[in-house]
C-alpha positions as CSV (number, residue, x, y, z in Angstrom):
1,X,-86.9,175.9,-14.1
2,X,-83.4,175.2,-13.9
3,X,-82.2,175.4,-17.2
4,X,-83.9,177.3,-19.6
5,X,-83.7,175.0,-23.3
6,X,-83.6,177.8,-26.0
7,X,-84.4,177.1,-29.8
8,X,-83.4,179.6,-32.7
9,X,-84.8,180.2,-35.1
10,X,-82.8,181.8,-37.8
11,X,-79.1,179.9,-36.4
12,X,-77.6,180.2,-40.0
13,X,-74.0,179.1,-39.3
14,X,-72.6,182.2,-40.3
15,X,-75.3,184.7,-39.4
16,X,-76.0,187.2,-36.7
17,X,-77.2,184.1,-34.0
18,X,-74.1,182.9,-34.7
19,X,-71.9,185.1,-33.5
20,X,-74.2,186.6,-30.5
21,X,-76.7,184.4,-29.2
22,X,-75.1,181.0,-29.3
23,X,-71.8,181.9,-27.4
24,X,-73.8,184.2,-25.3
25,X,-76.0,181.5,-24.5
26,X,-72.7,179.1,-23.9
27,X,-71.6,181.4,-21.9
28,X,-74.6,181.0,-19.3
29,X,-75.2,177.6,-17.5
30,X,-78.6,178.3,-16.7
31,X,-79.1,178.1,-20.9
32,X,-79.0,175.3,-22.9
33,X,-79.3,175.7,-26.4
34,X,-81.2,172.7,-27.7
35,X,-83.0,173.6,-31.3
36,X,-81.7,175.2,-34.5
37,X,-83.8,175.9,-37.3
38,X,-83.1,177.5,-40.8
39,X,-84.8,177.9,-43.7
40,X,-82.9,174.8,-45.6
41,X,-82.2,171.3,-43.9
42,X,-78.2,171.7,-45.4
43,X,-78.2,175.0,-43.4
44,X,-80.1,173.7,-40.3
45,X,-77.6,170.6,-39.9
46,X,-74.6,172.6,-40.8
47,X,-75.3,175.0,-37.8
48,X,-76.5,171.8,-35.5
49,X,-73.2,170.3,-36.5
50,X,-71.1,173.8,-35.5
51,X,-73.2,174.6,-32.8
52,X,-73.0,171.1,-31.3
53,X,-76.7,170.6,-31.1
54,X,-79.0,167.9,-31.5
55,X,-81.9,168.8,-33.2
56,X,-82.0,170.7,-36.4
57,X,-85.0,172.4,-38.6
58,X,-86.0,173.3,-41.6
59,X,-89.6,174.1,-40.6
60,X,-89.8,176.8,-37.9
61,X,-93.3,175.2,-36.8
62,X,-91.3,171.7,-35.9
63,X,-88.7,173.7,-33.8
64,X,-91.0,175.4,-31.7
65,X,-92.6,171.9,-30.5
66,X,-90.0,170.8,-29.7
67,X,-90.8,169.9,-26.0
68,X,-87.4,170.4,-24.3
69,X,-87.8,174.3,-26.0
70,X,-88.9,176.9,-23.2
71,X,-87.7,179.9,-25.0
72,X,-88.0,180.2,-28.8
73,X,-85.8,183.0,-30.2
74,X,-86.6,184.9,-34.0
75,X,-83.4,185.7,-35.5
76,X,-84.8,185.1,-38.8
77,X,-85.1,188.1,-41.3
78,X,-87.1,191.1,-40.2
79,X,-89.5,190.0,-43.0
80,X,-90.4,186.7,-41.3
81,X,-90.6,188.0,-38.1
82,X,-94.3,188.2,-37.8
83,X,-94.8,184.7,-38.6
84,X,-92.4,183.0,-36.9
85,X,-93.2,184.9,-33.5
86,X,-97.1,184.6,-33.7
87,X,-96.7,180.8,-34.3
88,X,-94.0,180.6,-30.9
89,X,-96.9,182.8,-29.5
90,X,-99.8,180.2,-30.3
91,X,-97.2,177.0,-28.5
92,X,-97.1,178.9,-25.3
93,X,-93.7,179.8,-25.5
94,X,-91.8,182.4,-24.3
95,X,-90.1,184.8,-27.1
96,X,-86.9,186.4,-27.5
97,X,-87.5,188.5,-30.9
98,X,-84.7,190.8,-32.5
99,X,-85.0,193.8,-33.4
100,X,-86.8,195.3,-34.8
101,X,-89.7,193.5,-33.7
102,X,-91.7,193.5,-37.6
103,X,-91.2,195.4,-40.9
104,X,-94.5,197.7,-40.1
105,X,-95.6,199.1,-37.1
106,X,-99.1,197.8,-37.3
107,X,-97.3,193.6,-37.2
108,X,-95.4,195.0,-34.5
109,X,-98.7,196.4,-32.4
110,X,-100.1,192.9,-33.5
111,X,-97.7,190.9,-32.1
112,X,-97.9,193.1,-28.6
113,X,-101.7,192.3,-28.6
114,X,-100.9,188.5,-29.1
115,X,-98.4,188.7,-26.8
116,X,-100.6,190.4,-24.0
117,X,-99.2,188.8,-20.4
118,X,-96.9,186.8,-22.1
119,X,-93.0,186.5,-21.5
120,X,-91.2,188.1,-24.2
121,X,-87.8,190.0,-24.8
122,X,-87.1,192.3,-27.4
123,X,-83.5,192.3,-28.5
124,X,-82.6,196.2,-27.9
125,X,-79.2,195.3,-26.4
126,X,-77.7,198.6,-26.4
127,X,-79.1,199.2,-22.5
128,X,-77.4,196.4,-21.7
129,X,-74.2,196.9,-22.3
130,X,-71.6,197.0,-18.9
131,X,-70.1,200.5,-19.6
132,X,-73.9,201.9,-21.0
133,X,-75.2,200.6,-17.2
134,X,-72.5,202.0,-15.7
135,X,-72.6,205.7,-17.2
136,X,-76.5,205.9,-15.6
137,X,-75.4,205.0,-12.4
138,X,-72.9,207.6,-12.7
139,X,-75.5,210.1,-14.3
140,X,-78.1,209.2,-11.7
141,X,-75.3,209.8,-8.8
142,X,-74.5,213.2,-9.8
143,X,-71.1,212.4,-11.9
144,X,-72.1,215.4,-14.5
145,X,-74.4,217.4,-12.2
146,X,-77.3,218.3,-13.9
147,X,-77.5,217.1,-17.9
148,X,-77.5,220.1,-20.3
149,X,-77.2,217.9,-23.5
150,X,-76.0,214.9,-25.1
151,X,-74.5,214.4,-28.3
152,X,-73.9,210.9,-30.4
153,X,-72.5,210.4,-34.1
154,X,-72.1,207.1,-35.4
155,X,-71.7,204.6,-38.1
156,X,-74.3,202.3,-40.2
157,X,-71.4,200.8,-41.6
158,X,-73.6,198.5,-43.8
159,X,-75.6,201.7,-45.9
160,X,-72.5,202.3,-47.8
161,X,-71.3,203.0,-51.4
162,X,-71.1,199.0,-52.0
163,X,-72.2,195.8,-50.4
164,X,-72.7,191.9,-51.3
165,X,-75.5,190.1,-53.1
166,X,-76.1,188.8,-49.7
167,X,-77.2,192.1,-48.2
168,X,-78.7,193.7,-51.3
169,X,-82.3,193.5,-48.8
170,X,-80.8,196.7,-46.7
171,X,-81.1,199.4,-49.3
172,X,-84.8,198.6,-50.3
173,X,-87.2,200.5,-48.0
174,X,-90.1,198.0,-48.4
175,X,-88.0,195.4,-45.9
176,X,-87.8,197.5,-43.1
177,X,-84.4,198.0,-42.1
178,X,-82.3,201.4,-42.2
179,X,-79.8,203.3,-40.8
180,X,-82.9,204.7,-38.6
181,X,-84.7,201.9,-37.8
182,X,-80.9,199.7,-37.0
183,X,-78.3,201.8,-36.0
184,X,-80.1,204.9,-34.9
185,X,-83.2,203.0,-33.3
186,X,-80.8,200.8,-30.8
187,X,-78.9,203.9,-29.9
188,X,-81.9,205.7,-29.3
189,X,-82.6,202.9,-26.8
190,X,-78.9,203.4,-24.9
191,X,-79.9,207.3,-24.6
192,X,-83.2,207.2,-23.2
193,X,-82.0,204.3,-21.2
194,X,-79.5,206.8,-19.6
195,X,-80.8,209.8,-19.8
196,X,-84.5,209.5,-19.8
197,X,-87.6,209.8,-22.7
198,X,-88.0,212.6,-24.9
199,X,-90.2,215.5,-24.6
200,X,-90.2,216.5,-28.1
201,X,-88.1,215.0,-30.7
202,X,-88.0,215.6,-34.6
203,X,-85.9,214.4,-37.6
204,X,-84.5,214.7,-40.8
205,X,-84.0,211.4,-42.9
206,X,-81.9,211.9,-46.2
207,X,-81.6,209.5,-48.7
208,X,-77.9,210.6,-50.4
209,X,-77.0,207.7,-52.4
210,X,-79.3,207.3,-55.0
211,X,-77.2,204.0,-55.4
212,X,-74.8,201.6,-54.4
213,X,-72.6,198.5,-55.8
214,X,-72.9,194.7,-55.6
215,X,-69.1,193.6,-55.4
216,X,-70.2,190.4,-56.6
217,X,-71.0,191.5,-59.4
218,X,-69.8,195.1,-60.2
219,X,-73.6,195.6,-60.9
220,X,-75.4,198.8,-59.3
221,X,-78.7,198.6,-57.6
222,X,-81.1,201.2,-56.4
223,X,-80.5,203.1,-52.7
224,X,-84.4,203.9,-51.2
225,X,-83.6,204.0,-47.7
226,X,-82.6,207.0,-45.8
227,X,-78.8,206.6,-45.1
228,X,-78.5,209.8,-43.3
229,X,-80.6,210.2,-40.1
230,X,-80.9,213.3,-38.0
231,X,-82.8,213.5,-34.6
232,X,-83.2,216.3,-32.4
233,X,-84.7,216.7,-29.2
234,X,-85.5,217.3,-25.4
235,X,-85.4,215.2,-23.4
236,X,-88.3,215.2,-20.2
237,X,-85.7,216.6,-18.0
238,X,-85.0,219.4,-20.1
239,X,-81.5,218.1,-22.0
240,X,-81.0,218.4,-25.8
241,X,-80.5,215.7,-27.6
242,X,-78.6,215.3,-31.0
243,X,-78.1,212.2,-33.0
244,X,-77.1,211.6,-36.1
245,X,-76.1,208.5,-37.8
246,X,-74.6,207.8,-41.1
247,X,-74.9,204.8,-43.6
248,X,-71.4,203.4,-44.5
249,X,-68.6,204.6,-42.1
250,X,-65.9,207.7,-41.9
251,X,-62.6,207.9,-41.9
252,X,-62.7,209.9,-38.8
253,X,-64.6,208.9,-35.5
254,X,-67.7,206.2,-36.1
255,X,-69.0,205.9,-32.7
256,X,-68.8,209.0,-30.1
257,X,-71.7,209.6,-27.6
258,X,-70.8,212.7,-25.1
259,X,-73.2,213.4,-22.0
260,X,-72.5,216.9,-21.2
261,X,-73.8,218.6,-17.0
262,X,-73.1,221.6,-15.3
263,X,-70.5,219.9,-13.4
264,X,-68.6,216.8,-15.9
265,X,-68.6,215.1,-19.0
266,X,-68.7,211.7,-20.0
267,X,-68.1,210.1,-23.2
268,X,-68.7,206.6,-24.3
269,X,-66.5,205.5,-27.9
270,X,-65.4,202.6,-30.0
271,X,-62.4,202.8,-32.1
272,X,-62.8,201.1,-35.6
273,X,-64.9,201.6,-38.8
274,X,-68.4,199.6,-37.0
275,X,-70.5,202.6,-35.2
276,X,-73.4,200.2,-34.1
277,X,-73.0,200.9,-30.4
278,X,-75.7,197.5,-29.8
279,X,-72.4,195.3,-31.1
280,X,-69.6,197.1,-29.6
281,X,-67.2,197.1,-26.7
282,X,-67.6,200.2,-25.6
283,X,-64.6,202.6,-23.9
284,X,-66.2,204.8,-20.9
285,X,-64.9,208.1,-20.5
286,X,-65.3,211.1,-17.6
287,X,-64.2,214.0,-16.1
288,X,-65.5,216.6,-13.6
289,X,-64.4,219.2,-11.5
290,X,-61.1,220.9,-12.5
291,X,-60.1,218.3,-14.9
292,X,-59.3,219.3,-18.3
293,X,-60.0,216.6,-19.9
294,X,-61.4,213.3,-19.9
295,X,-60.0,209.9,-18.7
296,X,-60.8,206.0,-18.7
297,X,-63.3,205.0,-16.2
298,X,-62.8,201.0,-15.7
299,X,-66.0,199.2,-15.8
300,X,-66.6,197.8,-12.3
301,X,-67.2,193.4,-12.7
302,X,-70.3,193.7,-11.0
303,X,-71.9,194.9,-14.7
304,X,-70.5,192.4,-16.4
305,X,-71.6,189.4,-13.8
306,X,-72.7,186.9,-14.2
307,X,-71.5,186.8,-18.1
308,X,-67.7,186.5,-18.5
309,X,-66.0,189.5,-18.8
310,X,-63.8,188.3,-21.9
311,X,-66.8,187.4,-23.8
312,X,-66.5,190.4,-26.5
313,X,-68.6,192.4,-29.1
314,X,-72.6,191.8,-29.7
315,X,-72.2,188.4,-27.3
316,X,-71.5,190.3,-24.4
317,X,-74.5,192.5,-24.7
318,X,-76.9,189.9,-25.7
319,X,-75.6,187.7,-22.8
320,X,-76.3,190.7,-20.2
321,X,-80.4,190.3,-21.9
322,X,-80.3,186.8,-21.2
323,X,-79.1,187.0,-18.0
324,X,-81.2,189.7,-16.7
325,X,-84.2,187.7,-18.4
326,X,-83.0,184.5,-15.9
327,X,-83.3,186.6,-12.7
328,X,-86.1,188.1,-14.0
329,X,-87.6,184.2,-14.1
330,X,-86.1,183.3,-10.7
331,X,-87.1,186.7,-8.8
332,X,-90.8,186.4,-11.0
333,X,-89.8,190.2,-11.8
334,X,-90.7,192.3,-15.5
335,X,-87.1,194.3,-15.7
336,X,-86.5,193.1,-19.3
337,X,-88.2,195.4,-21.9
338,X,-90.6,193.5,-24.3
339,X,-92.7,193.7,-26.9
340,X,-94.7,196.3,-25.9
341,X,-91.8,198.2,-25.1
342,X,-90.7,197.4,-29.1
343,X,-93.8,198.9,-30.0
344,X,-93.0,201.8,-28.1
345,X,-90.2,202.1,-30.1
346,X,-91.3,201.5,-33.5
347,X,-93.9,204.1,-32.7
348,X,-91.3,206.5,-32.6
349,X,-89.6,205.2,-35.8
350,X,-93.0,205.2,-37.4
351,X,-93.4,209.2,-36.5
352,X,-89.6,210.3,-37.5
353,X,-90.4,208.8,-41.0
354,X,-94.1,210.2,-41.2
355,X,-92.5,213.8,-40.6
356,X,-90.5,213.0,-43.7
357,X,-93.6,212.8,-45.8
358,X,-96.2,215.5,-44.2
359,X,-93.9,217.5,-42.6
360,X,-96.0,217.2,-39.1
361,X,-94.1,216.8,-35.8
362,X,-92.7,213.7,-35.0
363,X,-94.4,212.3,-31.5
364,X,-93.0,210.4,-28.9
């Protein structure tokens, strides 16, 4: 096809679509965003209206008939996931689902099964991003000489000591969504991507707020998920891995990911209080040989076409999926991960939190 029509589901005018997938989607010619739905017609017509789009929805079932739809895309909450990609499942249609792919691991294995030979993308954009492809090219070419260890420490930023009635759903551990299975999960997904899967990993989840307040209101509500996640590791070629990830955000460095070999160093940062590498512009460090220190490496334009390079934060990265997905439709090739990649991950999630329980070994 030569353009691809796209309807979201989820396109709240101020939400996370908003400020990712519809300029990302802008930003690509071989897109053409024709369907939003939300879950209320003054929502749905609000975004249509900002969005410039014709058709709007308040039923997610009408949106994903919609016959000039190809690709239907879940941005709705993680709660409705499930629902609303099974039913763009049944229609035929190909399915761009965020992440994480369902609250529990057994909706997530559910929807691999129903997706089974099916085109599908999971949004894990963190692999994506220009200067994250660019540090495993340099890896893979011998920049560090062989990897020793990697170390990255970031920022939640959301898990802190206060939020908004509008987010009060991220500190209750029955919706599904953590510093672990955000922040940590997606930049899990940049490591691996790099460096390679784990051969054993293991982790501590601490849950030190018992809880946090509602600005709104000045009311306090309770903290139950872990907002301080550890994960160890080695990786199958033999490097350790450290992680850790903290809800809320420090007054010191919120995103810092060295790569450390026998022969250089590399070190991929954001400045500012936001630590979820998946959303940021990220600065690429390196240095080798008799340097004693690091320096800038400038991001070659080849890893950024064919998105535009000024197209900034969380849009640049989900742009880079989308147009990896296009070649991967023109070329008839499987580069983009999807959902049974998700369930990949999630499996991993699922074993980090069981260890917290039983204490038995978190697998792969």
């Amino acid at each position: 096809m030569d353009t691809i029509g796209v309807g979201i589901i989820g396109a709240s005018p101020d939400g996370w679509a908003a400020f990712s997938h519809v300029p990302a989607l802008k930003a690509l010619p071989c897109y053409e965003l024709r369907a939003v739905g939300t879950s209320r017609r003054a929502s749905a017509d609000a975004a249509a209206a900002r969005f410039g789009v014709a058709a709007a929805f308040d039923d997610h079932e009408a949106l994903i008939a919609h016959p000039g739809v190809d690709l239907v895309v879940v941005a709705s909450t993680v709660t409705r996931h499930h629902e609303h990609a099974a039913a763009a499942l049944a229609a035929g249609k190909m399915v761009y689902c965020e992440w994480p792919l369902a609250g529990r691991l057994a909706d997530a294995e559910d929807l691999a099964a129903r997706a089974a030979g099916r085109r599908t993308v999971i949004g894990l954009q963190a692999r994506y991003a220009p200067a994250v492809r660019h540090a495993r090219d340099l890896v893979a070419g011998g920049y560090v000489g062989e990897v020793l260890g990697t170390t990255l420490i970031g920022s939640g930023m959301s898990w802190g000591g206060e939020t908004d009635r509008a987010h009060v759903h991220l500190f209750d551990a029955a919706v599904g969504l953590s510093p672990l299975t955000v922040s940590a999960a997606h930049a899990l997904e940049a490591v691996t991507h790099v460096l390679g899967g784990f051969a054993t990993v293991s982790g501590q989840l601490t849950t030190a707020r018992s809880r946090t307040r509602v600005t709104d209101d000045d009311t306090t509500i309770p903290f139950t998920v872990p907002d301080q996640v550890s994960v160890v590791g080695r990786l199958e070629s033999g490097a350790a891995v450290s992680l850790f990830y903290r809800g809320g955000w420090s007054r010191g460095e919120n995103l810092r990911w060295e790569i450390n070999g026998t022969e250089g160093d590399l070190v991929l940062r954001a400045d500012g209080p936001n630590g979820n590498l998946q959303t940021r512009d990220l600065v690429l460090e390196g240095g080798r040989g008799d340097d004693d220190s690091v320096h800038e490496i400038a991001v070659p334009g080849s890893y950024f076409d064919p998105v535009p390079r000024t197209l900034e934060g969380p849009a640049q990265n989900v742009a880079q999926v989308y147009a990896a997905l296009a070649r991967d439709l023109r070329e008839g090739t499987r580069t983009v991960p999807g959902f049974d990649h998700a369930v990949e991950r999630h499996r991993l999630v699922a074993a980090l939190e069981r260890q917290q329980v039983s204490g038995a070994p978190a697998a792969r």
